[in-house]
C-alpha positions as CSV (number, residue, x, y, z in Angstrom):
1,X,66.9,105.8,172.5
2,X,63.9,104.8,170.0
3,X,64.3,107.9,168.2
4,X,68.5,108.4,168.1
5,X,67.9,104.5,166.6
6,X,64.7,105.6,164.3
7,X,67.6,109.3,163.4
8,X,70.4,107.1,162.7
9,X,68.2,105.1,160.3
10,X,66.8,107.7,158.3
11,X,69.4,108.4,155.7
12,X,69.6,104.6,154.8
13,X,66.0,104.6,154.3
14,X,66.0,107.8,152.0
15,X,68.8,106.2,150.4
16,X,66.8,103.7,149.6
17,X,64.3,105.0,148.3
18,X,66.4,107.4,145.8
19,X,68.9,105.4,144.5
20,X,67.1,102.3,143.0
21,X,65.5,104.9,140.3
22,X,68.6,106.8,139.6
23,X,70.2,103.4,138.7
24,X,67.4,102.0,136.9
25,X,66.9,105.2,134.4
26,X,70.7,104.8,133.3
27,X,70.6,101.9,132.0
28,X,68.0,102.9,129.8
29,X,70.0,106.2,128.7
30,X,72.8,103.7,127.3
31,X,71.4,101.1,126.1
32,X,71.9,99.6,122.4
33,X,69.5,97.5,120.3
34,X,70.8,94.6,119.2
35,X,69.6,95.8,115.3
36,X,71.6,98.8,116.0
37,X,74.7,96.5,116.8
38,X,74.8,94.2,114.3
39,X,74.8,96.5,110.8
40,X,77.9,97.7,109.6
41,X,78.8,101.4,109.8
42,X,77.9,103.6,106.3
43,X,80.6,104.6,104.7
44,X,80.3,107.8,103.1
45,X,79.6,107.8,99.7
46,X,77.2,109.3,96.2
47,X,73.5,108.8,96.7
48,X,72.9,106.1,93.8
49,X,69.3,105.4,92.2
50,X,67.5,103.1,93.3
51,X,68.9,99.2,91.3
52,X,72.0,100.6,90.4
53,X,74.0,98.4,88.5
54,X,78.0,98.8,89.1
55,X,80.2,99.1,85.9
56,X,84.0,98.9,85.7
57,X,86.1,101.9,87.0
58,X,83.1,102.9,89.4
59,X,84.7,103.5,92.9
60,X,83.2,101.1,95.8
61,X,83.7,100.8,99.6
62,X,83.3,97.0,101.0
63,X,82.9,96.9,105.4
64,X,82.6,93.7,107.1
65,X,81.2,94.3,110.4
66,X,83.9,93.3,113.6
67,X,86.3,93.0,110.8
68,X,88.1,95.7,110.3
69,X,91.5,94.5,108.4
70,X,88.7,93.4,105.9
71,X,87.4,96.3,105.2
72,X,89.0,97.5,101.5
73,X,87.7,100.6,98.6
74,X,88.9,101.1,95.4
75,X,87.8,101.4,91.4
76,X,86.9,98.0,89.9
77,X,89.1,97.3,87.0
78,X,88.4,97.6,83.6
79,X,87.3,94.1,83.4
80,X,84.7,95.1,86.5
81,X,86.7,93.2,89.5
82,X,87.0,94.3,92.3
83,X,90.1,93.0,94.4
84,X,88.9,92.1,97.7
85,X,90.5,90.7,100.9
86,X,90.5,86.4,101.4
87,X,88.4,86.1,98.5
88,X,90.9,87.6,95.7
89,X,89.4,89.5,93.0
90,X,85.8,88.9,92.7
91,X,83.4,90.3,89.8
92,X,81.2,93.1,91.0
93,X,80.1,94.6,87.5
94,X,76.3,94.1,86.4
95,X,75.4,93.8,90.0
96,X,73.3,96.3,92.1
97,X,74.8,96.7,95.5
98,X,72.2,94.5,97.3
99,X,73.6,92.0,94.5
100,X,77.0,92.7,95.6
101,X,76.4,92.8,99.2
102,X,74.4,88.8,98.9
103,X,77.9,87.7,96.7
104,X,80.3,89.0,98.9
105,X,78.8,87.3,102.2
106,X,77.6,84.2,100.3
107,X,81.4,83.7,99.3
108,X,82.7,84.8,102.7
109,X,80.1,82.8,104.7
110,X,81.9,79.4,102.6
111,X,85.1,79.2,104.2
112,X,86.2,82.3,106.2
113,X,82.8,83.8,108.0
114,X,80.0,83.0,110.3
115,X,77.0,85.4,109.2
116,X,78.5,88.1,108.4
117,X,77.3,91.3,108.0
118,X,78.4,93.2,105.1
119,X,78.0,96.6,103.3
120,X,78.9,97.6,99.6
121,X,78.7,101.6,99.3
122,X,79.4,103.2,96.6
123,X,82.1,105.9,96.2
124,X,81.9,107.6,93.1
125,X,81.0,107.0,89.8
126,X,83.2,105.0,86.9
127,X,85.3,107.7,85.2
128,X,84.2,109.3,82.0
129,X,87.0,109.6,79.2
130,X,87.7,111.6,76.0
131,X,91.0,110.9,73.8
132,X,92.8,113.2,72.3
133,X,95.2,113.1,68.9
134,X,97.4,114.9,66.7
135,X,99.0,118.1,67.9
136,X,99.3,118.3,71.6
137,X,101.4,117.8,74.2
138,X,100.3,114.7,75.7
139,X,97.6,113.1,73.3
140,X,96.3,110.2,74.5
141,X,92.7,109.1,76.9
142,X,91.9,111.5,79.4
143,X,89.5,111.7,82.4
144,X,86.7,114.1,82.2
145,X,87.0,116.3,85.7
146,X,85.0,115.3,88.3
147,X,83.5,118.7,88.4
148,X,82.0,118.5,84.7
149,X,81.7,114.5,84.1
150,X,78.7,115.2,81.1
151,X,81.6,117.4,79.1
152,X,83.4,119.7,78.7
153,X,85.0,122.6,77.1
154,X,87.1,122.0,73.3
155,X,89.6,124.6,74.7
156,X,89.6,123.0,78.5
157,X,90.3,120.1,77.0
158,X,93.0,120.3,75.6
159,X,94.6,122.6,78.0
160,X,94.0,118.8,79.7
161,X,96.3,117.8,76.7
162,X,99.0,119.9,77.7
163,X,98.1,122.5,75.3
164,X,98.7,122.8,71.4
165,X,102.3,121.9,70.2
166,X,104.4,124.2,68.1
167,X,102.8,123.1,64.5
168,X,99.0,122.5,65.6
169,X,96.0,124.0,63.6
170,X,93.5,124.7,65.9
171,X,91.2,125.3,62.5
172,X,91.6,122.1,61.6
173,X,90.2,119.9,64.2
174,X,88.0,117.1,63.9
175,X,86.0,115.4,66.6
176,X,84.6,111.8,66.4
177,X,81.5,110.5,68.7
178,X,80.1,107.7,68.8
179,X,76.1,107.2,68.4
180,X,72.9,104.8,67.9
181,X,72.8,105.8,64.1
182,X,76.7,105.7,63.6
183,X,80.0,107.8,64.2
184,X,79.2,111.7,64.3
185,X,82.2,113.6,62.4
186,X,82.9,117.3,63.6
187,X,84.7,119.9,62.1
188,X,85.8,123.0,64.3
189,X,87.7,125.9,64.3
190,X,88.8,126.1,67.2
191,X,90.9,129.0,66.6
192,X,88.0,131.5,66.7
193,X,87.2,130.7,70.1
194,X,90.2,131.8,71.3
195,X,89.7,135.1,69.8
196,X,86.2,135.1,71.4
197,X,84.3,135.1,68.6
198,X,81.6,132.7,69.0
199,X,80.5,129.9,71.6
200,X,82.9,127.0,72.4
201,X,82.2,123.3,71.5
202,X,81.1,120.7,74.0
203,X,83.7,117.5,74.1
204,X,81.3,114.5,75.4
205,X,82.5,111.1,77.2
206,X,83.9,109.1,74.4
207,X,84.7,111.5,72.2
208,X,87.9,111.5,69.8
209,X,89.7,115.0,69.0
210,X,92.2,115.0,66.1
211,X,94.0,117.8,66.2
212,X,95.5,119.0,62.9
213,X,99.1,119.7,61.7
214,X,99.9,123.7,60.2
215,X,100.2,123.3,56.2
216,X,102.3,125.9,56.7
């Protein structure tokens, strides 16, 4: 009888024995630090330097962690605002992101938030423009391609343009840029590059083409 009683014990006791340290090592496997809860998730974005400071038409992403119908991107406008949910459009321009990030949860800790935790990424940076005048298609200011945002090609662009209209002289284009020591004035032939007979000309942000009308 003592040992069916000390047989029919066993497997409790083994029990026992196993199952406390199975349970204690999973909570271990899944736990979460409270730091690790509390920052917002990155957004993806363009590595910045180090004291960036955000200028109109850059591209921003604003998170507020736990608060996802507050979470908003877009370009700040021309004016460097940045339209933002509850708080309306708020002035981001001349500020580094850790600047942003203190404005954003100084003004949403006033009347909407309790501590909140916010992060300001940016996206991409504010859009570099030429214009382009005279004979083309569709003169006017232009975005420099993502691809080439330093410059690019006289004949790219204005193939941007929408090409030379039916009295343009691509020998008689001028191209304006700006400077320290004053406007720079260009003259180019433009029509030897299409017949490949030199190297092309570099249009810069901020540049001005004028292209000419045919005497002719």
């Amino acid at each position: 009888m003592a040992i069916a009683l000390a047989l029919s014990l066993l497997p409790e006791f083994l029990l026992a024995q196993i199952v406390p340290g199975t349970a204690a090592s999973r909570p271990a496997a899944a736990s979460t630090s409270p730091a690790a809860a509390s920052a917002p998730t990155s957004t993806g974005g363009v590595s910045a330097p180090a004291g960036y400071v955000l200028s109109p038409t850059d591209q921003v992403a604003v998170e507020v962690f736990g608060e996802d119908d507050l979470r908003t991107s877009g370009r700040l406008n021309p004016e460097g605002n940045l339209s933002v949910p509850l708080l309306g459009s708020i002035h981001l321009a001349g500020l580094t992101l850790t600047q942003a990030v203190s404005k954003l949860t100084e003004l949403y800790s006033r009347d909407y938030l309790v501590n909140p935790k916010i992060n300001v990424t940016l996206l991409s940076y504010a859009k570099r423009r030429f214009s382009i005048l005279g004979q083309v298609n569709r003169p006017g200011s232009i975005d420099m391609p993502d691809s080439s945002p330093e410059g690019i090609d006289l004949l790219e662009a204005i193939a941007l343009a929408g090409g030379y209209t039916r009295i343009a002289s691509p020998e008689r284009i001028t191209v304006r840029r700006q400077s320290a020591g004053g406007d720079q004035i260009f003259k180019v032939n433009a029509k030897r590059f299409t017949k490949g007979k030199g190297g092309g000309f570099l249009v810069e942000p901020g540049d001005t083409i004028n292209v000419g009308e045919s005497i002719f």
